[in-house]
C-alpha positions in Angstrom: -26.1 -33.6 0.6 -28.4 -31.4 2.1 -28.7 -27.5 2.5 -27.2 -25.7 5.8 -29.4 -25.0 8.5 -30.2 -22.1 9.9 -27.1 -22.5 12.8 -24.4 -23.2 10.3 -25.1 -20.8 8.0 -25.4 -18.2 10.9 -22.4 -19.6 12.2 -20.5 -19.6 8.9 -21.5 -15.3 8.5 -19.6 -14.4 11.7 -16.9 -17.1 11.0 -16.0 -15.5 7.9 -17.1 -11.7 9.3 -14.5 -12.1 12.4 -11.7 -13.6 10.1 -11.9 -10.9 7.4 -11.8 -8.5 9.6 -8.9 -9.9 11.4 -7.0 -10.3 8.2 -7.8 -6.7 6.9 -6.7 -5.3 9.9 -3.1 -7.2 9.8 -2.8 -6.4 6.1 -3.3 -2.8 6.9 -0.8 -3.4 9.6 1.8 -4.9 7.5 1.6 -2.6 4.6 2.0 0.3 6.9 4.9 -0.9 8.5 6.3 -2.0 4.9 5.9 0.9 3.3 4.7 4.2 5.6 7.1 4.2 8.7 10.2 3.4 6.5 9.7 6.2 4.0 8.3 8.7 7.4 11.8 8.2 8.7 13.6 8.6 5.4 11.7 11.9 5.1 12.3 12.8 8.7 16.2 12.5 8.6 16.6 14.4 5.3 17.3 17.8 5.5 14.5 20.4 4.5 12.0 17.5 4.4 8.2 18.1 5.6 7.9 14.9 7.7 4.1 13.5 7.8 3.6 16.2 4.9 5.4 14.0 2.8 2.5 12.7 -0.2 3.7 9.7 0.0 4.1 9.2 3.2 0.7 10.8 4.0 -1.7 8.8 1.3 -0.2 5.4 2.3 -3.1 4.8 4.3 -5.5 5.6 2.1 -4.2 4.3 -1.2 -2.9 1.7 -0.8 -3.2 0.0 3.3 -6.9 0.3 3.6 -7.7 -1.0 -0.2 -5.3 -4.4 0.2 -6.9 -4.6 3.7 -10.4 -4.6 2.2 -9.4 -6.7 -0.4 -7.8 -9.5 1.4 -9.9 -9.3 4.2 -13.3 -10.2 2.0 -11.6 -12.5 0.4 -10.7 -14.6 3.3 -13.8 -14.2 4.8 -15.1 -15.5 2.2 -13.1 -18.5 1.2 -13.2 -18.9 5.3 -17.2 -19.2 5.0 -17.8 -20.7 2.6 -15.1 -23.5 4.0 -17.1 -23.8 7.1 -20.5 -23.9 5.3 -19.0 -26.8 3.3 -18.5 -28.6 6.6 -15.0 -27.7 7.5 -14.7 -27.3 11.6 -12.2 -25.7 13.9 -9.6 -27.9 15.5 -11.7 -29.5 18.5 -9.5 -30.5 21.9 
């Protein structure tokens, strides 16, 4: 088999750049709708509550939405690369 040229594997980089990045940013999506905006409206209708001051409610993002959006987002731009490198193609009309 030989190597990749220059195209694919150029090709292959933004393939697996543009679906990482589309995957991270519907993972940190999802796990803010999961998790944030239920406990946000919990804490909003209970009385003497502090709303977005809530620590849980406030550090969703950054502990735990942005890291499984990094996370998952490599990964499938990786596995999505290194598909397309192999020779895999998009659905062609």
């Amino acid at each position: 088999m030989s190597p990749p040229t220059r195209e694919v594997a150029g090709r292959s980089v933004l393939l697996a750049v543009a679906v990482g990045v589309a995957v991270g940013l519907a993972v940190i999506g999802i796990v803010i709708s999961i998790v944030a905006v239920p406990f946000f409206a919990l804490a909003r209708f209970t009385e003497g509550s502090k709303g977005l001051d809530q620590p849980l409610v406030r550090t969703v993002l950054t502990k735990v939405a942005l890291p499984a959006g990094l996370v998952l987002g490599t990964l499938a731009g990786l596995a999505v690369g290194r598909w397309y490198r192999k020779g895999g193609r998009l659905p062609e009309e």
